[in-house]
C-alpha positions in Angstrom: 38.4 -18.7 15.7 40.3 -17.4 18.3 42.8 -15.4 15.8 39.6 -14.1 14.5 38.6 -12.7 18.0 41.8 -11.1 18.3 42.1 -9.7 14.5 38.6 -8.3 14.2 37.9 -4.5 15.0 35.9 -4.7 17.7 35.3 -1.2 18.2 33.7 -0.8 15.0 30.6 -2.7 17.1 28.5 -2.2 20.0 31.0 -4.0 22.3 33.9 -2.3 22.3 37.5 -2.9 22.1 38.7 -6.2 23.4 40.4 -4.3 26.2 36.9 -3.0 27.7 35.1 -6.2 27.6 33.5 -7.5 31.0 35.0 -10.0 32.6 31.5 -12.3 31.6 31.7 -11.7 27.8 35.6 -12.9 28.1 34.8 -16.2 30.2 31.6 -16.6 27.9 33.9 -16.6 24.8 36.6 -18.6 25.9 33.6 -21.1 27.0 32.3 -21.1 23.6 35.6 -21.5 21.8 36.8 -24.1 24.0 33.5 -26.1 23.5 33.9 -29.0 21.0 29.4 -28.7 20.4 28.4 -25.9 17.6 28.3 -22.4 20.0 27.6 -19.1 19.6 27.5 -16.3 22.2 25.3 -13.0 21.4 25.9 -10.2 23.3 24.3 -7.0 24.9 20.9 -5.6 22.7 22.2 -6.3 19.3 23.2 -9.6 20.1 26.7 -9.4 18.6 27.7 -12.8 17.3 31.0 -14.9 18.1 31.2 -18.1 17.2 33.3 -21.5 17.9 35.2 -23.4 14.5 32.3 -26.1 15.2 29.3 -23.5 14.7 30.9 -22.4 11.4 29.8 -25.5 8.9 25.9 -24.1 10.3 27.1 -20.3 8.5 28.0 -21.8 5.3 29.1 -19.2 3.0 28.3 -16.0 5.6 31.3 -16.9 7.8 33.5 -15.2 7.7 30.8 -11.9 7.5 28.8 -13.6 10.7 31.5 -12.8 13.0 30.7 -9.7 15.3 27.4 -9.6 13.5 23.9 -8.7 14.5 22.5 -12.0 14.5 19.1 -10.2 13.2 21.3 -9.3 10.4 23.1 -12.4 10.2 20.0 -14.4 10.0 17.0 -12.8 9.0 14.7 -15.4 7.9 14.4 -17.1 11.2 14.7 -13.8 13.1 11.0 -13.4 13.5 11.4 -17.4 15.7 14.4 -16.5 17.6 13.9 -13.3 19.2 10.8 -14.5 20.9 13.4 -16.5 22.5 15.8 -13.9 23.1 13.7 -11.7 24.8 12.0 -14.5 27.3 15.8 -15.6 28.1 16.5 -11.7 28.9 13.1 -11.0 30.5 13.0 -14.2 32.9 16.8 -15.7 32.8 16.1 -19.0 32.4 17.2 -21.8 29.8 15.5 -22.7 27.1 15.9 -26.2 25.3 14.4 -26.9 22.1 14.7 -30.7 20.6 14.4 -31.3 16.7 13.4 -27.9 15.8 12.6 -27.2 12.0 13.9 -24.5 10.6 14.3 -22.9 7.5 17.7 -21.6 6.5 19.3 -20.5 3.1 23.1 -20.3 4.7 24.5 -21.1 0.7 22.3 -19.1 -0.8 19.5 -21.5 -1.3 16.2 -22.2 0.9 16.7 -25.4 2.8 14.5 -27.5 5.9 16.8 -28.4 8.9 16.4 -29.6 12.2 18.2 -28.5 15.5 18.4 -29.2 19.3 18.8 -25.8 20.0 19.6 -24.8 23.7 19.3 -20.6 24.6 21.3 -20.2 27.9 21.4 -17.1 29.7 25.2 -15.1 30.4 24.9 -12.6 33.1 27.1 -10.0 34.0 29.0 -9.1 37.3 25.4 -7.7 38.5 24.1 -10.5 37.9 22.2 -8.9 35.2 21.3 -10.9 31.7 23.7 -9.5 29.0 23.8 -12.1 26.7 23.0 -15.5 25.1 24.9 -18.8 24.5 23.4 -20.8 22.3 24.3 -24.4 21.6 23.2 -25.7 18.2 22.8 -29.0 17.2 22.3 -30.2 13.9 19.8 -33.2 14.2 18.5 -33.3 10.3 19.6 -36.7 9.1 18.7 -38.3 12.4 15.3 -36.7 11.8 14.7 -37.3 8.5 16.0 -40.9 9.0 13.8 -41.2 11.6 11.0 -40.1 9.4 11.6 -42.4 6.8 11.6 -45.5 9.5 8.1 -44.5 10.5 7.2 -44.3 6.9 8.0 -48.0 6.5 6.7 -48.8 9.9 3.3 -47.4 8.5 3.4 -49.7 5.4 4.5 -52.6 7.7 1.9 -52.4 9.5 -0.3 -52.1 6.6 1.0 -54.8 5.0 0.5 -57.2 8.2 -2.9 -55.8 9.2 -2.0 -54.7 12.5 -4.0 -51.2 11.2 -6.7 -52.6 8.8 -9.6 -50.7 10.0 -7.6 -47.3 9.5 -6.4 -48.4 6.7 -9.4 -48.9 4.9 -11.2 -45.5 5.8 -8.1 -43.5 4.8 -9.7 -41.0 2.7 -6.7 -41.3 0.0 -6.7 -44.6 -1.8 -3.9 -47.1 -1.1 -2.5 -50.3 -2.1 0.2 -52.9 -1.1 2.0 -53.8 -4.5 4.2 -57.1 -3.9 7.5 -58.2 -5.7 8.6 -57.1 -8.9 5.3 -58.2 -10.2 3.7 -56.0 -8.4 1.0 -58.0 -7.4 -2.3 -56.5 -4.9 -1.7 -57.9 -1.5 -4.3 -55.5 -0.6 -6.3 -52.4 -1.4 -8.3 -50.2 0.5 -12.3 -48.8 -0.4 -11.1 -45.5 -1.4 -9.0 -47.1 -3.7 -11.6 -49.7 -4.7 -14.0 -46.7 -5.3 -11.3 -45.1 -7.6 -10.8 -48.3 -9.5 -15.0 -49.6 -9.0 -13.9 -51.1 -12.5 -11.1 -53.3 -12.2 -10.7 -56.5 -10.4 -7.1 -56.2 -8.8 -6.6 -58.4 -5.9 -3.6 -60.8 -6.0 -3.3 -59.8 -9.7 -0.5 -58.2 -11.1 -0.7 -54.4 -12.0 -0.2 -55.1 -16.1 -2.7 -57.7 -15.4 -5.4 -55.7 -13.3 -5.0 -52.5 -15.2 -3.3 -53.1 -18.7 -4.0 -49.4 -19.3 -1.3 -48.6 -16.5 1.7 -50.4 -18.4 1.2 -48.4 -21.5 0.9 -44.8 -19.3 4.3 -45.6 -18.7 3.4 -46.1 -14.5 4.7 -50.2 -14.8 8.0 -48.1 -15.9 8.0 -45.7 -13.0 7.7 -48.3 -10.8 10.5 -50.5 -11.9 12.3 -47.5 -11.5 11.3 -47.3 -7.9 12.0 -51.0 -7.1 15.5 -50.6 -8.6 16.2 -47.7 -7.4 14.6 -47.9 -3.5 14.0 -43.7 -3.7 10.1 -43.3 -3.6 7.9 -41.7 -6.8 6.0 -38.2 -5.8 3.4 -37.0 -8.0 1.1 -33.6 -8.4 -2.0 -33.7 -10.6 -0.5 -36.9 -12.9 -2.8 -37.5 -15.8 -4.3 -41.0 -16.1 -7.0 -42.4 -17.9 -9.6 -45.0 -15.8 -12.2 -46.9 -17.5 -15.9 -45.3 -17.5 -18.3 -48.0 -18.0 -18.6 -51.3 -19.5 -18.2 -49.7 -23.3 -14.5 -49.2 -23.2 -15.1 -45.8 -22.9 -12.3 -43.6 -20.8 -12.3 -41.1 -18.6 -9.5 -38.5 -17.3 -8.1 -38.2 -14.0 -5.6 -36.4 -12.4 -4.0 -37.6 -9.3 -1.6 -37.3 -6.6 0.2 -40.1 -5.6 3.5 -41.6 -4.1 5.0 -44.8 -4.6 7.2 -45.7 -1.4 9.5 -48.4 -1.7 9.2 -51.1 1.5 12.9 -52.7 2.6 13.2 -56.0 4.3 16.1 -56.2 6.8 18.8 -56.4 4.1 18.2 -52.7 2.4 16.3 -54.9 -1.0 12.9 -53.6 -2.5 10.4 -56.2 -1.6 6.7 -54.2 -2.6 5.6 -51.0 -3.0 3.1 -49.0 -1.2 0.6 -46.5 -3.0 -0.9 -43.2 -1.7 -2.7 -41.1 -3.3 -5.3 -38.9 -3.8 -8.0 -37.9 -6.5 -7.5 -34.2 -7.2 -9.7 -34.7 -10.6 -12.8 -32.0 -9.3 -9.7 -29.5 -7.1 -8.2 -29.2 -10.2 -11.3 -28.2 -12.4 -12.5 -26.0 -9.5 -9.1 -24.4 -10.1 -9.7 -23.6 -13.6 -12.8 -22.4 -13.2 -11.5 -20.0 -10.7 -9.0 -19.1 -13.2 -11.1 -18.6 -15.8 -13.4 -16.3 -13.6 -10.4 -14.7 -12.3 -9.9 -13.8 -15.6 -13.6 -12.7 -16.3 -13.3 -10.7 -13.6 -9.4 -9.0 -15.3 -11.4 -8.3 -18.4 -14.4 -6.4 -16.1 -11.4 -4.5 -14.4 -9.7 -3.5 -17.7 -13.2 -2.5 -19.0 -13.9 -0.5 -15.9 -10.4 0.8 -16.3 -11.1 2.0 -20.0 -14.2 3.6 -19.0 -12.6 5.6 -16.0 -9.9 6.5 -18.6 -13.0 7.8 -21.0 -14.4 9.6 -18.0 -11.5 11.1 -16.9 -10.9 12.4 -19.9 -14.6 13.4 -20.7 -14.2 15.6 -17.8 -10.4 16.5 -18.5 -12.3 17.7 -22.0 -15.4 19.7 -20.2 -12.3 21.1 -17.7 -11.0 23.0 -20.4 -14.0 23.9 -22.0 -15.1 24.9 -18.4 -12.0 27.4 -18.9 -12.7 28.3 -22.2 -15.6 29.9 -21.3 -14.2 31.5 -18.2 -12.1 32.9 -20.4 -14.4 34.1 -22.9 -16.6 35.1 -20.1 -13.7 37.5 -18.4 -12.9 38.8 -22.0 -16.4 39.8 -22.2 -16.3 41.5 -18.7 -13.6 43.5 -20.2 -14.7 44.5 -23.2 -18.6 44.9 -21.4 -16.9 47.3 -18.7 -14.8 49.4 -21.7 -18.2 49.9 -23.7 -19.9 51.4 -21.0 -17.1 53.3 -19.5 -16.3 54.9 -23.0 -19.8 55.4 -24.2 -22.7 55.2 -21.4 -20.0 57.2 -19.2 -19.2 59.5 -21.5 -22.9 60.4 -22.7 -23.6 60.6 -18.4 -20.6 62.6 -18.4 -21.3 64.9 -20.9 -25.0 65.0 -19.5 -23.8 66.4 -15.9 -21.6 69.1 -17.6 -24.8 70.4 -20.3 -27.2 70.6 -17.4 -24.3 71.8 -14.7 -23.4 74.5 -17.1 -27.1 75.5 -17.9 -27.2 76.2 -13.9 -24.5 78.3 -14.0 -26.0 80.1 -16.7 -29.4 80.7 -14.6 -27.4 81.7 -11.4 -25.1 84.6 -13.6 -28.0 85.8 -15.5 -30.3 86.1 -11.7 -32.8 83.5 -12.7 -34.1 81.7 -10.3 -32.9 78.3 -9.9 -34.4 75.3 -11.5 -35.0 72.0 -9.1 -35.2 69.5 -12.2 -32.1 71.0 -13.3 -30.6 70.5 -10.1 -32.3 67.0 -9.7 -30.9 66.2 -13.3 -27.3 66.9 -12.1 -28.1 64.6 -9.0 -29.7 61.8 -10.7 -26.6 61.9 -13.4 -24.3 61.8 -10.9 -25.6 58.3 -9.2 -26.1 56.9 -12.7 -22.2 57.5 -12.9 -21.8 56.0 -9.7 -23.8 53.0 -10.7 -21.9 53.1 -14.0 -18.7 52.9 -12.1 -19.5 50.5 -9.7 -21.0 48.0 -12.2 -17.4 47.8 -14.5 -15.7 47.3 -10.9 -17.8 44.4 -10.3 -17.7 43.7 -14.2 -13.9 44.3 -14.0 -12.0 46.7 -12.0 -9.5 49.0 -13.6 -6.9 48.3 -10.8 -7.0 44.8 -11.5 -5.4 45.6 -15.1 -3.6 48.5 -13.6 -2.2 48.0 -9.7 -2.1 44.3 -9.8 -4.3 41.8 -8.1 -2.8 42.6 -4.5 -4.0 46.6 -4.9 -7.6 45.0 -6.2 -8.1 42.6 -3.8 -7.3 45.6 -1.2 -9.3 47.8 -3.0 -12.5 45.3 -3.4 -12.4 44.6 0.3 -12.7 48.4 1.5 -15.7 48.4 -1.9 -17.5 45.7 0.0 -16.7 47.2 3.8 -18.2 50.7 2.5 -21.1 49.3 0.3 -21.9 46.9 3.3 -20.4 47.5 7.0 -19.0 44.5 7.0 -15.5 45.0 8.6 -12.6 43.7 6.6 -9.7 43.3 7.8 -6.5 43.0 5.2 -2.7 41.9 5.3 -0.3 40.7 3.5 3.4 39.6 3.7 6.1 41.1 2.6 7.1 38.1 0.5 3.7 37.2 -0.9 3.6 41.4 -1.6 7.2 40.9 -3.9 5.6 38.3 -6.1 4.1 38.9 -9.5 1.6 37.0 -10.6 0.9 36.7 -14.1 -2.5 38.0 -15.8 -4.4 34.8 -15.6 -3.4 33.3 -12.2 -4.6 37.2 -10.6 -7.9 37.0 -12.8 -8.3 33.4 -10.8 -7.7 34.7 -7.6 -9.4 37.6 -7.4 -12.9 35.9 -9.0 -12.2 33.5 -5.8 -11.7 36.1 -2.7 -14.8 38.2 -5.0 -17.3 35.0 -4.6 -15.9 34.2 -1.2 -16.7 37.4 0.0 -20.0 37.9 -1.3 -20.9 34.8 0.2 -20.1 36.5 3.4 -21.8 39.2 2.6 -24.9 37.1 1.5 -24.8 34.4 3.9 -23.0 34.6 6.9 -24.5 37.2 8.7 -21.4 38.2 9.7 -19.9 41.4 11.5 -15.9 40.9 11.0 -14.4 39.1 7.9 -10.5 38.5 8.1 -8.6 38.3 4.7 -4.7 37.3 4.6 -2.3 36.8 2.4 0.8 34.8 2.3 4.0 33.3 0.5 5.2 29.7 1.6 7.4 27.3 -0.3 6.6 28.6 -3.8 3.2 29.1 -2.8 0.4 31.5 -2.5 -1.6 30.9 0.4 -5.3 33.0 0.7 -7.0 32.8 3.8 -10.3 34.4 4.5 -12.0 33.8 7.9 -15.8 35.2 9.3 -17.1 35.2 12.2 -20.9 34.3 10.5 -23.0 31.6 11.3 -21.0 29.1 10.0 -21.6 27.2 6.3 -22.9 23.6 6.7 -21.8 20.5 5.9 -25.1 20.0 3.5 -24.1 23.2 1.7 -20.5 22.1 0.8 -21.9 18.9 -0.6 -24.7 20.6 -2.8 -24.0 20.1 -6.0 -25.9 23.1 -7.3 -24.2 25.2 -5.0 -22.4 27.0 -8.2 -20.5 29.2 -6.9 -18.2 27.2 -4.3 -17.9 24.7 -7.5 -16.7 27.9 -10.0 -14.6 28.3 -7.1 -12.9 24.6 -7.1 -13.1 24.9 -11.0 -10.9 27.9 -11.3 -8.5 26.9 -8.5 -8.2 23.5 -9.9 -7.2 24.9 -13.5 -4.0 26.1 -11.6 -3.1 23.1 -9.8 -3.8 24.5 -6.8 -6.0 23.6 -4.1 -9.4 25.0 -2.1 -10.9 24.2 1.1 -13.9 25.3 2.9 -15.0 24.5 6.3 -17.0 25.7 9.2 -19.2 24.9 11.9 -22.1 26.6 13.8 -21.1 29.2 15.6 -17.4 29.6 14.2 -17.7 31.0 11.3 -16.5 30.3 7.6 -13.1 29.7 6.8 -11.9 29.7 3.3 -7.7 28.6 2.4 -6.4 28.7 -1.2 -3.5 27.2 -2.1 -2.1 28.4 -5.3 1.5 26.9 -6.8 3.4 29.3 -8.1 4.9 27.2 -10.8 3.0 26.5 -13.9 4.2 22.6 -13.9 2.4 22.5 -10.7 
């Protein structure tokens, strides 16, 4: 490892060339190279890794990628143990010594349990400061499991010889003593005795006892074990148990081991049985599973019926359109019937009668009031004409554009009303075009929004502004009224504030509307530019 040290690029990491290394990282090195035990020192925050040849076998196939790695890198499914670790040995400085610790490790590739007597040692720099961590790792997995295994065959010694009879026999799994090759009951405990209420077993062999065993193929699985000396493990087995005196049978599924007992010389002398019934787990699991899968259907259902509704109101969307369509058609061709015909009659009305004054004046007659009040009366019904095809639909809409109209309709609304309107827009929001529909849309919205002002808020200033922001329209309209309420945004026959979601929806874009008491009304459409949007 040492040519390693001395090949590897070291300023590519956080420590720095070999020439700037402290004096404590060099000595901790050498230490860990020279030290025959599995070592590895990490250094500074991101606990760079260098390693001795003896710590490489614990790398498997990441060495040689490991060396001057981030250890959190190197090993990231026990990171979330070890830097608990790390940062008590840099926050206090003192050792830590862990014996036999499980871990799990996939250094090949594959998961795998292993055991370590792990030792975490602080390295401090020349100020006495902790820089580092050498760590000593053991591998202690066979003595562990080997020790394991011994206790397992204490247990069934001790079993076998009584020594734990009591606690034997209120295990809650069952468990039996099988002797010889025979495997004849030495003893049984009352779980099992509960389990098998219908057999008479003791000092009986097992084809004996339970025939039923031999031709389930178990008699074959245990000659296997008792050959072989490797236990049996098994999850839910199927086996059938007799139910009563009438031969009748009855399914079980169980869990079970069959762990081979060794006298001194290594040789298979019985077999000891553990187990559990999981018979009513596993039909509680099924049950689950099948109202699991109740429950999928009622979520597909409700899935189907939220796709119906969603495009029930996808379908009443565009018939909401429709007729905002047909309805702003009809404003047209409304406001072009009365200004071509009623206008023209009123028109042609004030001209007779002003003309029939002039006549009186030239021919010294004396003038006629109902003449005169004729003349007055036609000219308001022309300003009424007028004013009802702006509100129907204003000429500079079709004409100016929806910027000039919406200019236009606030100074309408500030002369009609005394409600001070205040107007700007930006430059950039000023340069773009908006096509037919999408100025229609917005000028219905400001239109509604401000005679909700008018109507409403009792107010005495009403801001409106205008502007362009990442292919966006932005509208925002601000009073300073009394404020709309939170019960008023959430009526739902509050028509207007929904025509006004409705129409901004159509074009993708988006509508709030808050306020409080004593703040006003603020209204802010958002309005995409792009048709995809």
């Amino acid at each position: 490892m040492a040519a390693l040290v001395r090949q590897l690029d070291w300023s590519k990491t956080s420590l720095g060339p070999i020439s700037e290394w402290l004096p404590s990282l060099r000595i901790a090195v050498t230490m860990a190279l020279d030290s025959p035990l599995p070592t590895i020192v990490l250094w500074g925050t991101d606990l760079i890794q260098i390693y001795n040849d003896a710590y490489r076998p614990i790398l498997g196939l990441r060495h040689p990628l490991a060396f001057g790695q981030r250890t959190k890198d190197c090993w990231p499914e026990v990171w979330d143990f070890n830097v608990l670790i790390y940062d008590r040995v840099f926050a206090t400085g003192e050792r830590v010594h862990l014996e036999d610790q499980e871990l799990v490790i996939a250094p090949s590739g594959v998961s795998e349990t292993r055991y370590f007597t792990i030792i975490y040692t602080p390295i401090r720099n020349e100020d006495g400061d902790v820089c580092g961590v050498l760590v000593i790792a053991m591998e202690t997995t066979r003595r562990v499991l080997a020790e394991r295994q011994n206790i397992t065959l204490l247990k069934a010694s001790q079993f076998a010889a009584g020594q734990l009879r009591h606690m034997f026999d209120h295990a809650p799994s069952f468990m039996a003593l099988l002797k010889g090759p025979e495997y004849v009951f030495d003893i049984v405990n009352a779980a099992f005795m509960r389990l098998f209420s219908r057999y008479d077993v003791l000092e009986k062999s097992l084809s004996e006892a339970i025939p039923e065993f031999e031709i389930q193929g178990l008699v074959e699985i245990l000659d296997q074990v008792f050959a072989s000396g490797e236990p049996f493990l098994a999850y839910e087995m199927s086996v059938y148990l007799k139910d009563g005196e009438d031969g009748h049978f009855k399914e079980y599924y169980l869990d079970f081991v069959f762990q081979p007992i060794k006298d001194a010389t290594g040789q298979v002398t019985a077999i000891f049985v553990d187990g559990s019934d999981k018979t009513e787990q596993r039909q509680a699991r099924l049950e689950l599973r099948r109202l699991n899968q109740e429950l999928t259907d009622k979520v597909v259902s409700l899935e189907e019926v939220q796709t119906e509704l969603h495009q029930s109101r996808s379908t009443l969307r565009k018939l909401i359109d429709h007729q905002e369509s047909i309805k702003e058609d009809e404003r047209k061709r409304i406001a072009r019937d009365i200004h071509d015909d009623l206008g023209a009659v009123l028109t042609g009305i004030k001209a007779n009668v002003s003309v029939s004054i002039d006549r009186s004046q030239r021919a010294g007659l004396p003038e006629d009031l109902l003449l005169r009040e004729a003349v007055e009366q036609a000219e308001a019904a022309i300003g009424t004409v007028r004013r009802v095809i702006a509100e129907l639909r204003p000429s500079v809409l079709d004409q100016l554009g929806v910027w000039a109209a919406l200019e236009w309709y606030a100074g309408q609304i500030e002369e009609r009303t005394g409600l001070q309107c205040q107007w700007s827009i930006s430059d950039s929001a000023a340069d773009v075009n908006l096509d037919a529909e999408r100025s229609t849309m917005l000028f219905r919205v400001v239109q509604e929004a401000l005679t909700n002002v008018v109507r409403h808020a009792g107010a005495k200033q009403v801001k409106i502004r205008i502007l362009h922001s990442k292919g966006m329209i932005i509208v925002k309209i601000k009073d300073d009224g009394v404020g709309i309420g939170a019960e008023q945004l959430l009526d739902g026959e509050s028509w207007g504030i929904l025509g006004m979601h409705e129409r901004t929806r159509h074009f993708g874009g988006e509508l709030n509307i808050s306020g409080s008491s004593g703040t006003g009304t603020a209204v802010i459409l958002r309005l995409p530019l792009s048709r995809k949007a």
